[in-house]
Every structure is written in C-alpha cells, then in structure tokens.
N, C-alpha and C positions, 0 to 999 in steps of 0.2 A: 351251451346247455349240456350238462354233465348228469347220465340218467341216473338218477340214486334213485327209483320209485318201484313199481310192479307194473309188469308188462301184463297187459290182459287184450283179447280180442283178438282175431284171426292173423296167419299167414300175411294178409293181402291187408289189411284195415288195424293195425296194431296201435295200441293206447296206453300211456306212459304217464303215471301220475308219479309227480314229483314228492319230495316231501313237505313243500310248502301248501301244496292241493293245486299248484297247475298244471297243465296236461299236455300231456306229444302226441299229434295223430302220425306215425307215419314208421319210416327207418331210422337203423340205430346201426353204428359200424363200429365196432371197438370201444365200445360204452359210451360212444357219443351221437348226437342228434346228426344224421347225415341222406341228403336223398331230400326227396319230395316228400313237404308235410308241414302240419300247423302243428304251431303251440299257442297257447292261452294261459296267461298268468290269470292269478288269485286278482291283480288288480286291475286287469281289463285291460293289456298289452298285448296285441295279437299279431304274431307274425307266422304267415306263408309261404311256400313256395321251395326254391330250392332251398337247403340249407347244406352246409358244409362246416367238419368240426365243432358245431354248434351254435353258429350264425348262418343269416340270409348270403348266399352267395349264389347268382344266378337270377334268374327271374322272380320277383317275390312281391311282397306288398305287407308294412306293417304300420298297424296302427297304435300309437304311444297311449298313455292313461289320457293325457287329453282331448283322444280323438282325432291328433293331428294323423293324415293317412300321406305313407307316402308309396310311390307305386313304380317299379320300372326295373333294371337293371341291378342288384347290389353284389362288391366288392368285400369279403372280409366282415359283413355286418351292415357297410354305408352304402348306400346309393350313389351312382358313376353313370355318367354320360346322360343321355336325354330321361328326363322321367315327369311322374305328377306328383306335387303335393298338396294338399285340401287341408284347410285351417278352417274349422267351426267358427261361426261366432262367438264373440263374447263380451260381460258388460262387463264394468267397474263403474262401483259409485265413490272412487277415489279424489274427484274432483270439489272443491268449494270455491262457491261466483259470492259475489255483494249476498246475495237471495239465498244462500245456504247450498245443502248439496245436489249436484246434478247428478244424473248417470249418464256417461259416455257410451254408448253402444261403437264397438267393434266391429265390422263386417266381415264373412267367411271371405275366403279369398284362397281360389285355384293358382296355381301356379304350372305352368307347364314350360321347361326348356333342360337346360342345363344343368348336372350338377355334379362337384369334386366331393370324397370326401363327406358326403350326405351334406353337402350346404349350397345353396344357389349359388352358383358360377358360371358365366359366360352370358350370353344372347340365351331371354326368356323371355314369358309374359303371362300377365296376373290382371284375373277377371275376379271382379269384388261385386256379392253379389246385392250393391248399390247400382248394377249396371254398369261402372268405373268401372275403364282398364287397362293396364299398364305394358307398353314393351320396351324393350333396351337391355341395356346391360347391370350383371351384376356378378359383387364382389363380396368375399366372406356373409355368403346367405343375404346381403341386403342390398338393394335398389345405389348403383353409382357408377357414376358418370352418364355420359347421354339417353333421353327415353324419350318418347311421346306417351302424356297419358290422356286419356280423353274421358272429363269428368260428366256425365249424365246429370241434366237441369229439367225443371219443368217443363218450361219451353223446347227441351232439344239437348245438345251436348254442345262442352266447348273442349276445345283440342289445344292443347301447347306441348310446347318442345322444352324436356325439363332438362338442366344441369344439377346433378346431386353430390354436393362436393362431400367431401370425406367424412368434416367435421359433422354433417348434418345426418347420418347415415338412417337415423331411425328417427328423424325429426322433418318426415315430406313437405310439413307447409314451410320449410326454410328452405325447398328447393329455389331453383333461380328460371323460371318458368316466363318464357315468351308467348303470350296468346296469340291463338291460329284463328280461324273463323269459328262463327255456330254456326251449328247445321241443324239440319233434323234428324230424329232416331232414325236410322237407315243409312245413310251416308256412310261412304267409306274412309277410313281415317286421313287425317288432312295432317300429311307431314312438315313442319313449319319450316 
C-alpha cells in the first residue's frame, strides 16, 4: 500500500485516506504503510496488524471481500506456519436433478493448522459447522493423502479413515473412505 491520500488525526491514532476512499489507521515510513495498523478498502477487504512495506508482515489477520478471514503469522503479505482460516457459508443454485433446480448449501468451515505461502500445507483440521470434522494432511490448500473425518448423523456420528488421491482433490465424495464404528455425540474420535 503506497500512501497517495491526506494524512489527518493525531501523532498516536493517524488516518490515511487513499485515492480510491480506503483508509490506513496507523504508521507510515518512507511513504509506505509500515508498523502496526488497519486498512479497509472501498470493497470490504480488511487487513490488521503488523504491516511491513505495505503488506501484512508479522502478526495480523485479514479479511478478503468474501469474508474469508484468515488469522496468525504472515510473511511478505501470506500467511506462514500455524494459523486460522474461517470460510462463511454459502449457497449455489447451480445444480439441475429430473425435478428441476436445487440449492446446494455449503457449510462454513474453520480450519486451523498449517500453512506455506497462504495455502493449507501440512497436518491441519477443519470443523464444518454441520458438526463434520476433518484432520490429516494437506497439500496446495486442499485435503490429500491420509485424514480421519468423522461425519455427524442423527443418530450419532460415523468415523472413517479417508485416502484423498490427487486426482480427486476438490471432489471428497470420491475420497476412498474405510468406515470406523458409530458412536455417539461425545465420543472420542475412533482412528480406523
């Protein structure tokens, strides 16, 4: 973030309106955003925390126009080593059955472990707030090779031990899934 706006408000609390109308709460070192401080775009992009040359560097937490929030550690602008990210729900009614169209509903879905480069990498786990929750490993931001996820039923939950091969990366129900026992809500997860 490069300041081309007018600096107004105090020593200690300084405010930085851009030319586009989004704004900088904080320090500025050599005409760039640097130190601790928010900005807030025009379109609802909000990143805190440390910032360095004009990116997150340091401890921060930003939230994209989608709402997706991510929170921990970041490198350069991206998110490095353990952190959180929170994905909203969301629908599409992109689907058509025999009966015309449906709406698919999405589930939020936390994720907390690893990440390179701002994309999920390594040993994490993602609670879907269907009560669903996934741990294992993952690879360029998505779900592959071995996990346990333990899907929430009426009745109780059922636990299998999933294989996510490559090809299937953003397509879970073609994972290759061994069912564990059902339990009931309580229960500790049942590694198969």
């Amino acid at each position: 973030l490069k300041w081309g706006g007018i600096p107004h408000g105090t020593d200690r609390e300084n405010v930085y309106t851009f030319a586009d109308g989004s704004t900088y709460t904080g320090s500025l070192k050599d005409g760039r955003v640097n130190g601790r401080g928010k900005y807030k775009s025009v379109t609802g992009e909000v990143m805190e925390g440390m910032f360095r040359d004009g990116v997150l560097h340091g401890k921060g937490r930003h939230v994209d126009v989608n709402g997706v929030t991510k929170e921990g550690i970041f490198r350069h602008g991206s998110l490095f080593g353990h952190g959180k990210e929170t994905i909203p729900a969301k629908r599409s009614k992109s689907v058509l059955n025999k009966k015309g169209e449906i709406s698919l509903a999405y589930p939020s879905e936390v994720y907390e472990g690893e990440f390179v480069n701002g994309e999920r990498q390594g040993l994490g786990e993602i609670l879907y707030d269907n009560g669903d929750h996934f741990e294992g490993i993952f690879e360029g931001g998505s779900r592959q090779g071995p996990g346990t996820m333990m899907h929430v039923t009426d009745c109780g939950f059922v636990h299998c031990r999933c294989e996510y091969p490559e090809s299937h990366l953003h397509f879970p129900a073609f994972a290759v899934c061994r069912m564990g026992r059902q339990g009931r809500r309580g229960d500790g997860p049942d590694r198969v």
